[in-house]
Biopython code that builds the backbone (N, CA, C, O; Angstrom):
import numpy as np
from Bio.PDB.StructureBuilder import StructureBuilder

atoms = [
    (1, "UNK", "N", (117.601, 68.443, 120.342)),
    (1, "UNK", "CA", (116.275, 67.904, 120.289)),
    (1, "UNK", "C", (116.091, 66.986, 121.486)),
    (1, "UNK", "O", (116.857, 66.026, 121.576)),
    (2, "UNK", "N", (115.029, 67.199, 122.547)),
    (2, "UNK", "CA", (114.727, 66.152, 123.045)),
    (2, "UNK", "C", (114.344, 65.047, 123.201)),
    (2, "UNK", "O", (113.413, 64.882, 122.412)),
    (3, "UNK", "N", (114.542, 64.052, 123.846)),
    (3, "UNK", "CA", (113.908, 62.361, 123.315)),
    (3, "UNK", "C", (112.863, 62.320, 124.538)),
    (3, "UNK", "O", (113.345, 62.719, 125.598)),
    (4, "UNK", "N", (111.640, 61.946, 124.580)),
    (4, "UNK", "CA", (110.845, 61.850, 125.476)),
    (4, "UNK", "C", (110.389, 60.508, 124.740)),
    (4, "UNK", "O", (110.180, 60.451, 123.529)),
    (5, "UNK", "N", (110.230, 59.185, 125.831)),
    (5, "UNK", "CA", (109.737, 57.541, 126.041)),
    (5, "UNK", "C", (108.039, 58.075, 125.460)),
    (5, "UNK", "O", (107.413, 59.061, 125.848)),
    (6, "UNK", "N", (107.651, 57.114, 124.503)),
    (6, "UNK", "CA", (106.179, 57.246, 124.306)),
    (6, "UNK", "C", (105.965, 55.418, 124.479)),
    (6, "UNK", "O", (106.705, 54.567, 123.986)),
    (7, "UNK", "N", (104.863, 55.206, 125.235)),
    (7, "UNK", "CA", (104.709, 53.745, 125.807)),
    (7, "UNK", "C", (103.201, 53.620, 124.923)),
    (7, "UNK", "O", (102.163, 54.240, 125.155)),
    (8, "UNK", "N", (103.449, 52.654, 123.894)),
    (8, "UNK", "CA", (102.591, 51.920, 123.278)),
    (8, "UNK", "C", (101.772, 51.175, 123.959)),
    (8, "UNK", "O", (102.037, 51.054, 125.155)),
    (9, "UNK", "N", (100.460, 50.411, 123.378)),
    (9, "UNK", "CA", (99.634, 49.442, 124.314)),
    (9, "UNK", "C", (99.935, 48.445, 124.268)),
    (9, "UNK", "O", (99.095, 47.674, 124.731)),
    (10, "UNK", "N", (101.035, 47.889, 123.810)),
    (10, "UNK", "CA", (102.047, 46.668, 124.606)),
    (10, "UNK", "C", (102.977, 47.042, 125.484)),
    (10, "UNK", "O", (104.096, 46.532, 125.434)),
    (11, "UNK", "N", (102.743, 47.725, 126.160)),
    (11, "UNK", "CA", (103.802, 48.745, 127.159)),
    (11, "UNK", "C", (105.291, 48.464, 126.587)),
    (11, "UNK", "O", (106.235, 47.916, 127.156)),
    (12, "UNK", "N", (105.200, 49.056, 125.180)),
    (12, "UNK", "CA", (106.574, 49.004, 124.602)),
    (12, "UNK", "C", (107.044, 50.339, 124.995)),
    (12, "UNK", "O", (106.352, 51.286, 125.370)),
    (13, "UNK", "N", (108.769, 50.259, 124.808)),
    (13, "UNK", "CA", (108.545, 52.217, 124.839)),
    (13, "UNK", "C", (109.527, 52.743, 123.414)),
    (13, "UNK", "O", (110.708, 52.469, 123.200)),
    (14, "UNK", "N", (108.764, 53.420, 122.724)),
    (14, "UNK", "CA", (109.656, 54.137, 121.735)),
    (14, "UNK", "C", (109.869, 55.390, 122.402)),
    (14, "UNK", "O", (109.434, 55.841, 123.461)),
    (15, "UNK", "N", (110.955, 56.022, 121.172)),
    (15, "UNK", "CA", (111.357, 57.300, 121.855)),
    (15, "UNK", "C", (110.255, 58.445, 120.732)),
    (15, "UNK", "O", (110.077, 58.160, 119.547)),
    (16, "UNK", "N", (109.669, 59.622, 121.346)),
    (16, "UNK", "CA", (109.258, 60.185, 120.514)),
    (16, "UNK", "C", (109.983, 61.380, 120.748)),
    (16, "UNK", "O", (110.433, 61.770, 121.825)),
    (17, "UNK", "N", (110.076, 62.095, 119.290)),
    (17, "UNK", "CA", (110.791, 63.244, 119.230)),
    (17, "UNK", "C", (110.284, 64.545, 119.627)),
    (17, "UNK", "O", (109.181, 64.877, 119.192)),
    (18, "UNK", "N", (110.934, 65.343, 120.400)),
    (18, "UNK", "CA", (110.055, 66.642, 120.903)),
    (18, "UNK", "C", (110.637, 67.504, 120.256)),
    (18, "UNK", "O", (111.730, 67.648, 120.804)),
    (19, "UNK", "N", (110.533, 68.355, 119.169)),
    (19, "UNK", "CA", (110.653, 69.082, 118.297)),
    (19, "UNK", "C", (110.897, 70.918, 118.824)),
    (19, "UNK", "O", (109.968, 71.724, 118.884)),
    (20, "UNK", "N", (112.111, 71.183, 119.095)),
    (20, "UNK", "CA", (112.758, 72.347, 119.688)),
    (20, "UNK", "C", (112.575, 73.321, 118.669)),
    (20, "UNK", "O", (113.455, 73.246, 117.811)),
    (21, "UNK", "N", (111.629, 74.315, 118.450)),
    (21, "UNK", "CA", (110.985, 75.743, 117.732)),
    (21, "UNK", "C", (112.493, 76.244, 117.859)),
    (21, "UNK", "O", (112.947, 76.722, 116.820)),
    (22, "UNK", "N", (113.469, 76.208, 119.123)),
    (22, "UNK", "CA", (114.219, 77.621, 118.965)),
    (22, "UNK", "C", (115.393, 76.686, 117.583)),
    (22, "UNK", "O", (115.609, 77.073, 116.434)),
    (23, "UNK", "N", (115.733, 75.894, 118.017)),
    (23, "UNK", "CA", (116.393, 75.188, 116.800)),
    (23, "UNK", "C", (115.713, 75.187, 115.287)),
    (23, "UNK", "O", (116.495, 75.430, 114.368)),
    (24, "UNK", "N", (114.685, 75.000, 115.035)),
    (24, "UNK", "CA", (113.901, 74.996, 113.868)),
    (24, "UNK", "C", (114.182, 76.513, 112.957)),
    (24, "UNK", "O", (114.393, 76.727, 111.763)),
    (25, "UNK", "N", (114.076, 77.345, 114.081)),
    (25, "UNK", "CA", (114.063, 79.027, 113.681)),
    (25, "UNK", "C", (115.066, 79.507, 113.222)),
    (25, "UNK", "O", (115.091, 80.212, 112.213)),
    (26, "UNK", "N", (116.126, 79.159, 113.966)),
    (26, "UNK", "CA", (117.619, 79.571, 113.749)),
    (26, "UNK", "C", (117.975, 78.533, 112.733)),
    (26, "UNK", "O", (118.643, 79.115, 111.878)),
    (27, "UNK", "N", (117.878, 77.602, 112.504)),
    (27, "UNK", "CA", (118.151, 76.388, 111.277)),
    (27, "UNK", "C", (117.612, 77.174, 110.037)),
    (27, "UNK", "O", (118.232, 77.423, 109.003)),
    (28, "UNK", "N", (116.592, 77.444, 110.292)),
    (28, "UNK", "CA", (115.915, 78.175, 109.043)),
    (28, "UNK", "C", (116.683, 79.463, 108.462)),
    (28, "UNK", "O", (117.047, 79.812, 107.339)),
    (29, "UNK", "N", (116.731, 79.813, 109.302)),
    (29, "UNK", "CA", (117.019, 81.252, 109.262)),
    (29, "UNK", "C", (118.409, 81.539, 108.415)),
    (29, "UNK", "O", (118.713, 82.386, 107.575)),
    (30, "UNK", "N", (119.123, 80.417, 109.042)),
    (30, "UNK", "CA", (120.790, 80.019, 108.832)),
    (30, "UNK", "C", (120.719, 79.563, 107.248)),
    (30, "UNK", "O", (121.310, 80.361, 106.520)),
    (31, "UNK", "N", (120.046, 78.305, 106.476)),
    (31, "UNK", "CA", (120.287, 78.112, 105.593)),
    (31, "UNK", "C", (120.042, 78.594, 104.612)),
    (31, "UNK", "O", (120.716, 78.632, 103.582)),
    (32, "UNK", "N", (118.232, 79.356, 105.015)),
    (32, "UNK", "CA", (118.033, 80.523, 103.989)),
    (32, "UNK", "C", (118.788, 81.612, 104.090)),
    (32, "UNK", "O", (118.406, 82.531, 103.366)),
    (33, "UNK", "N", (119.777, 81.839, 104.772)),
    (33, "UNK", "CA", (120.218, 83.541, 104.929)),
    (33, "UNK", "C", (119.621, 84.030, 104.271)),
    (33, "UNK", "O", (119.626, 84.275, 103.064)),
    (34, "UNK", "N", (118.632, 84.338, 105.619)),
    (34, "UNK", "CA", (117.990, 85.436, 106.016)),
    (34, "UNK", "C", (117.929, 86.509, 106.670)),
    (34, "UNK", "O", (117.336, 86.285, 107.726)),
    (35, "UNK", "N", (118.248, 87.590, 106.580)),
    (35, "UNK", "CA", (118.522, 88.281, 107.416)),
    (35, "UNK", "C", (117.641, 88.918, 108.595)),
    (35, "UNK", "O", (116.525, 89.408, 108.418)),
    (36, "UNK", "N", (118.273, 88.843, 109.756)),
    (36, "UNK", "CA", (117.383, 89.228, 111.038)),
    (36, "UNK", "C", (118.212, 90.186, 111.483)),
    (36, "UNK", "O", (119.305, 90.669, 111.191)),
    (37, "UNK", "N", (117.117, 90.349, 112.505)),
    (37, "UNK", "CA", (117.248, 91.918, 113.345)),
    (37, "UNK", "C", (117.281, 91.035, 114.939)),
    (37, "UNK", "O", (116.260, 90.393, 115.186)),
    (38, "UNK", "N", (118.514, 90.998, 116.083)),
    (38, "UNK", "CA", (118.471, 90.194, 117.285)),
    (38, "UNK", "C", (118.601, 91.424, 118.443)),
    (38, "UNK", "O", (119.643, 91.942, 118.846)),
    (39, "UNK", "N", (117.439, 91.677, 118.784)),
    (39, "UNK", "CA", (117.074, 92.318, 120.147)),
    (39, "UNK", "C", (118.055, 92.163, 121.128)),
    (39, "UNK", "O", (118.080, 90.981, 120.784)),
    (40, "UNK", "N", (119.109, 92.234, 122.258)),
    (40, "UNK", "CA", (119.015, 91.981, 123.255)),
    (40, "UNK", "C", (118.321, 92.246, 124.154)),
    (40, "UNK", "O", (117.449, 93.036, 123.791)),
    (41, "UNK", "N", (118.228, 91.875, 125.603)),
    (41, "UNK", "CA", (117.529, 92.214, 126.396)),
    (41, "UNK", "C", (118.197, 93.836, 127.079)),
    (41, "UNK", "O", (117.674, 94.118, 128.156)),
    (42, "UNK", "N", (118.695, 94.325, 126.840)),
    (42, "UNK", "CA", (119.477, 95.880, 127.043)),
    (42, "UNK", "C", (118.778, 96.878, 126.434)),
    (42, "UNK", "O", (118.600, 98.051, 126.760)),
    (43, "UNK", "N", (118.396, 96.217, 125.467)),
    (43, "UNK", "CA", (118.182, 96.987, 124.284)),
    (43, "UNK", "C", (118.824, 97.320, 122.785)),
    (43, "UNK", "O", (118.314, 97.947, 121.856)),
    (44, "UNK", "N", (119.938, 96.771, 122.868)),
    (44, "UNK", "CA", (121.085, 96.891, 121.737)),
    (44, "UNK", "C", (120.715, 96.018, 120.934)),
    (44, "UNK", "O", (120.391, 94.901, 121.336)),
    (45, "UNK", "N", (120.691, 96.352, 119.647)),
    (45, "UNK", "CA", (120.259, 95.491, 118.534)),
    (45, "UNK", "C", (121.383, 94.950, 117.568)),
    (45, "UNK", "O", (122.381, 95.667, 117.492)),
    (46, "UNK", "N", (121.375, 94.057, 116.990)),
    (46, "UNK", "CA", (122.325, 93.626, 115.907)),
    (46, "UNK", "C", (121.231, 93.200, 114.334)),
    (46, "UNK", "O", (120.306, 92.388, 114.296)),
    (47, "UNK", "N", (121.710, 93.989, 113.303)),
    (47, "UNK", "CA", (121.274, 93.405, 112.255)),
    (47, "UNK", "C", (122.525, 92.455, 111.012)),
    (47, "UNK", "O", (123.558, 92.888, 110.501)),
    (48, "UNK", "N", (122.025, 91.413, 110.908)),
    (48, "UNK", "CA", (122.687, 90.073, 110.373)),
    (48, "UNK", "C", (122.178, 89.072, 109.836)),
    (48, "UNK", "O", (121.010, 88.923, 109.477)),
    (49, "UNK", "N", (123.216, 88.216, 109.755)),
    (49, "UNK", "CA", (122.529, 87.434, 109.106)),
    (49, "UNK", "C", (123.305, 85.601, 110.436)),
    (49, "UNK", "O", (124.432, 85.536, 110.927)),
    (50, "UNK", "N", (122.505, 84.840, 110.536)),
    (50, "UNK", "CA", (122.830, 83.806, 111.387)),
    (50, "UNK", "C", (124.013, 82.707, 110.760)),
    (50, "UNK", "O", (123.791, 82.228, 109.647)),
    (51, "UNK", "N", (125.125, 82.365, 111.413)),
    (51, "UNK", "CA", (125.704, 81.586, 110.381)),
    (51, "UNK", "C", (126.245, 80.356, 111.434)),
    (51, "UNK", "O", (126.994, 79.438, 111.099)),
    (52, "UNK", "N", (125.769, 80.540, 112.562)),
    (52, "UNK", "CA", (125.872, 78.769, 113.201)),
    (52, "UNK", "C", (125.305, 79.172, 115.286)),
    (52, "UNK", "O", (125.608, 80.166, 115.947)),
    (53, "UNK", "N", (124.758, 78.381, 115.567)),
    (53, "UNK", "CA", (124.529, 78.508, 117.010)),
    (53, "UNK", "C", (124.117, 76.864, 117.645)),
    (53, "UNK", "O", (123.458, 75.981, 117.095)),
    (54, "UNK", "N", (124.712, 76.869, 118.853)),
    (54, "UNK", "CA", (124.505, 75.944, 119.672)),
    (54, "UNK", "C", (123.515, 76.111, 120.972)),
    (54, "UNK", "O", (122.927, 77.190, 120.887)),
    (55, "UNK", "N", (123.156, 75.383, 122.136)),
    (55, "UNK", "CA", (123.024, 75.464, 122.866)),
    (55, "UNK", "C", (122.636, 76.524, 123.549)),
    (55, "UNK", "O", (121.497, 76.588, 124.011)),
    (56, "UNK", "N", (123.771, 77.754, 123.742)),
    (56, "UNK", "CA", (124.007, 78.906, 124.388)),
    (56, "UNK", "C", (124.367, 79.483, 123.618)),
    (56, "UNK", "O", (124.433, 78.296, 123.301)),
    (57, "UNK", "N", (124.741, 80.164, 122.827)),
    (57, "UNK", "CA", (125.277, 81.004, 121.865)),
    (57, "UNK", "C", (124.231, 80.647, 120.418)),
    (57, "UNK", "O", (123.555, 79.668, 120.098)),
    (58, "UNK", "N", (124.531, 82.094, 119.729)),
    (58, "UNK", "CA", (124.330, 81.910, 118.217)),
    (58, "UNK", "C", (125.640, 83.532, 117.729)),
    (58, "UNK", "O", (125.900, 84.633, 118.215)),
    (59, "UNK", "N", (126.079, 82.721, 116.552)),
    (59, "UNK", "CA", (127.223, 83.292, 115.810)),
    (59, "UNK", "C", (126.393, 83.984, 114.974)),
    (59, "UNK", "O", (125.489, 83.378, 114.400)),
    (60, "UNK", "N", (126.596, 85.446, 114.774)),
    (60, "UNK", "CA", (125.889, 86.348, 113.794)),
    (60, "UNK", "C", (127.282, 86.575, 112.962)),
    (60, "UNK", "O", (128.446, 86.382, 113.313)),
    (61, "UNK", "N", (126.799, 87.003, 111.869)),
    (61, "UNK", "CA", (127.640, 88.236, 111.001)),
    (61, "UNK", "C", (126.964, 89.177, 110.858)),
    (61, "UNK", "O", (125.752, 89.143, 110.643)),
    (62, "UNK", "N", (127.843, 90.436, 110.986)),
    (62, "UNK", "CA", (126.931, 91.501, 111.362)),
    (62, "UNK", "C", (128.309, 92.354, 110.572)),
    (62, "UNK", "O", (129.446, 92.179, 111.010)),
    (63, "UNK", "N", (128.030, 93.337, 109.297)),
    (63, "UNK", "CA", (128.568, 93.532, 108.864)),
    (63, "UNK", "C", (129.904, 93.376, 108.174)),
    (63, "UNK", "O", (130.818, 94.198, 108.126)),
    (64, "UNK", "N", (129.856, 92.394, 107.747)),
    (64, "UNK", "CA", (130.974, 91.322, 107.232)),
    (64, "UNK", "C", (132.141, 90.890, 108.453)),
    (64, "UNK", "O", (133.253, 90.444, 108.172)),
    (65, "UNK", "N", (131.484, 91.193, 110.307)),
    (65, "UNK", "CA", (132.131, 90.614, 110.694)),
    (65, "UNK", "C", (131.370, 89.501, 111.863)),
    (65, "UNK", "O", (130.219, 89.452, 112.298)),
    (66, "UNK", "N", (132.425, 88.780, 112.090)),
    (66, "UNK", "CA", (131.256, 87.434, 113.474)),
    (66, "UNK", "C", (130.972, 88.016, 114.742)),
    (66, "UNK", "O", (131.874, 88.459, 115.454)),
    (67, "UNK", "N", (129.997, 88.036, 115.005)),
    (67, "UNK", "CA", (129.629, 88.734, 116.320)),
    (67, "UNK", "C", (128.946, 87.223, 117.088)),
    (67, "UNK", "O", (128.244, 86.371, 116.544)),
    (68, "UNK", "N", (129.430, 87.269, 118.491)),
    (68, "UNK", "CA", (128.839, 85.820, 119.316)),
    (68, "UNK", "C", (127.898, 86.443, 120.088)),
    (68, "UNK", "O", (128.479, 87.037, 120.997)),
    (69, "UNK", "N", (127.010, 86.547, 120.132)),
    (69, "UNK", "CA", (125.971, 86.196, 121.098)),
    (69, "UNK", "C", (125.568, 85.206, 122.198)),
    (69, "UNK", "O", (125.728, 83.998, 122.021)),
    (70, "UNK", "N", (125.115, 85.637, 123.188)),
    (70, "UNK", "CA", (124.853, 84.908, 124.491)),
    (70, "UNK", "C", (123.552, 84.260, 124.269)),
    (70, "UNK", "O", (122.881, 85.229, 123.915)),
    (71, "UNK", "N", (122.912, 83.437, 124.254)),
    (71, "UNK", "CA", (121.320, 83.109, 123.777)),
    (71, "UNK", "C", (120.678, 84.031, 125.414)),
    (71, "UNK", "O", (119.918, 84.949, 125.106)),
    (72, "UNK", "N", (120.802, 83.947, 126.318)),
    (72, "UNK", "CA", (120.218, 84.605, 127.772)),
    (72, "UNK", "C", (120.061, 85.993, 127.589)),
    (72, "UNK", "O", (119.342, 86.745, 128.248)),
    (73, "UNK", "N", (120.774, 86.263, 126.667)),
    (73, "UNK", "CA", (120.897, 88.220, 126.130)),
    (73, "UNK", "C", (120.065, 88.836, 125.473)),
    (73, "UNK", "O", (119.960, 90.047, 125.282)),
    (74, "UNK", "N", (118.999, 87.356, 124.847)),
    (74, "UNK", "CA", (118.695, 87.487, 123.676)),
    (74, "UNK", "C", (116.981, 87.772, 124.020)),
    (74, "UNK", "O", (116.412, 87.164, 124.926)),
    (75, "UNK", "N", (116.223, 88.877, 123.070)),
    (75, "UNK", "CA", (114.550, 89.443, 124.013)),
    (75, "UNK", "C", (114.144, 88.570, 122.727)),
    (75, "UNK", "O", (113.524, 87.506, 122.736)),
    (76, "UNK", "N", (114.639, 89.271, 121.622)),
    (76, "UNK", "CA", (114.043, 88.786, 119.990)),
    (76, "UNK", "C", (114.654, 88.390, 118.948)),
    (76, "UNK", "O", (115.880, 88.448, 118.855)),
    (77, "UNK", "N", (114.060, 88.038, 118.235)),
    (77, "UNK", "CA", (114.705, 87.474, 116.677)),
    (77, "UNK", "C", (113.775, 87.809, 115.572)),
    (77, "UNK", "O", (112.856, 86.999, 115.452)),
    (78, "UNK", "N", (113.780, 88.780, 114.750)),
    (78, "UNK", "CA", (112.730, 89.088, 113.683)),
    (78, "UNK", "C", (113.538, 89.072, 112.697)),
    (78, "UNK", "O", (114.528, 89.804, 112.702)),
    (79, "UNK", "N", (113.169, 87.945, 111.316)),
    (79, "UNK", "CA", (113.756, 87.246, 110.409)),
    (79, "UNK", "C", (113.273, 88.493, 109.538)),
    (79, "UNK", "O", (112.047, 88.587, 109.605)),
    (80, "UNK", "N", (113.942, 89.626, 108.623)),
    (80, "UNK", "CA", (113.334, 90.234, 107.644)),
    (80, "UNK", "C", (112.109, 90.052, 106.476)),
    (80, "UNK", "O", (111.487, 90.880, 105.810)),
    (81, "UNK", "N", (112.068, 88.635, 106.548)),
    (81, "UNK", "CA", (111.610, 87.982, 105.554)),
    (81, "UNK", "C", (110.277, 86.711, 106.194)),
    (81, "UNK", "O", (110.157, 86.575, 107.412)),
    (82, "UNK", "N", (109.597, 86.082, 105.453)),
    (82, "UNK", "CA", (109.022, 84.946, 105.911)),
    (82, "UNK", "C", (109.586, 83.774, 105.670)),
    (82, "UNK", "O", (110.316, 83.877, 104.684)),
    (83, "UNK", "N", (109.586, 82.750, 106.097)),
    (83, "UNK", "CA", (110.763, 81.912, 106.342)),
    (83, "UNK", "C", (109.168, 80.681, 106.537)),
    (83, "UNK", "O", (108.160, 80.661, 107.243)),
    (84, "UNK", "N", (109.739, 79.856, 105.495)),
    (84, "UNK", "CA", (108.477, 78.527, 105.623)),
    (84, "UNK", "C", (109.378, 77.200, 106.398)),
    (84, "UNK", "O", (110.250, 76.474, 105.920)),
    (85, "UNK", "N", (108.877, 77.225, 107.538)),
    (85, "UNK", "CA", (110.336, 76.600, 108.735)),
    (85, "UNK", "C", (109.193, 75.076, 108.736)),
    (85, "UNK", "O", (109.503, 74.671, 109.857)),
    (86, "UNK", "N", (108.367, 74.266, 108.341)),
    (86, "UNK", "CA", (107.839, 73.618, 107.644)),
    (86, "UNK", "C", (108.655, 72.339, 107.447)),
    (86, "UNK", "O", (108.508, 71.247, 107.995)),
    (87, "UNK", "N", (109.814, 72.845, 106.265)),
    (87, "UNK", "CA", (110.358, 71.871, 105.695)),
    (87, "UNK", "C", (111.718, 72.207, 106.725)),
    (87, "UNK", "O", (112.772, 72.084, 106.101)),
    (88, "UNK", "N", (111.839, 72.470, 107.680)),
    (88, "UNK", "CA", (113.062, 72.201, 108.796)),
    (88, "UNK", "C", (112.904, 71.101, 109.805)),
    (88, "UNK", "O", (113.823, 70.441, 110.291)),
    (89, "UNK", "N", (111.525, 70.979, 110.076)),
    (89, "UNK", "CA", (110.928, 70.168, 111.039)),
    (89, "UNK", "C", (111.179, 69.197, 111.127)),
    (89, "UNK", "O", (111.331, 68.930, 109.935)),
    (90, "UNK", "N", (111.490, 67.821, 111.925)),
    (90, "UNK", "CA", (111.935, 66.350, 111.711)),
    (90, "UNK", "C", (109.993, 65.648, 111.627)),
    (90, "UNK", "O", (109.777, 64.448, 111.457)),
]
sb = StructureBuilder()
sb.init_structure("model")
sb.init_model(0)
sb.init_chain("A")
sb.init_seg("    ")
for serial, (resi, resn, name, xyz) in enumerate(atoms, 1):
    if name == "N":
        sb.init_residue(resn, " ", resi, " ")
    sb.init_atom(name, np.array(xyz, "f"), 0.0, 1.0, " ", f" {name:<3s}", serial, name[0])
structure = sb.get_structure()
């Protein structure tokens, strides 16, 4: 998550939170296991379910086994399901 300075009209500065969608999605996605369908950009698809990602990577299981993914590899992410990512949000 990023921290971006928000300057009040006492030129105070708090930090305000900038709220990262790709984290929100994959958070969601992860605790509801849910299962998605992850595009690469090749064309090769993986269907799974998400079970942890950082930065650069996200860890699939993809038929009861861990498959790592590159996040740069990555075209799409279509969650099978609707996913109310709502209550993930800070």
């Amino acid at each position: 998550m990023r921290r971006n300075y928000k300057q009040c009209e006492k030129g105070e500065k708090h930090f305000m939170k900038q709220t990262n969608f790709q984290d929100v999605f994959l958070n969601a996605v992860r605790k509801e296991k849910v299962d998605v369908t992850v595009y690469l950009t090749n064309g090769f698809q993986f269907n799974g379910q998400v079970r942890s990602f950082d930065n650069f990577t996200i860890m699939l299981e993809v038929n009861g086994k861990e498959q790592l993914v590159f996040k740069h590899a990555v075209s799409t992410i279509i969650p099978r399901r609707a996913v109310d990512f709502s209550k993930y949000e800070n």
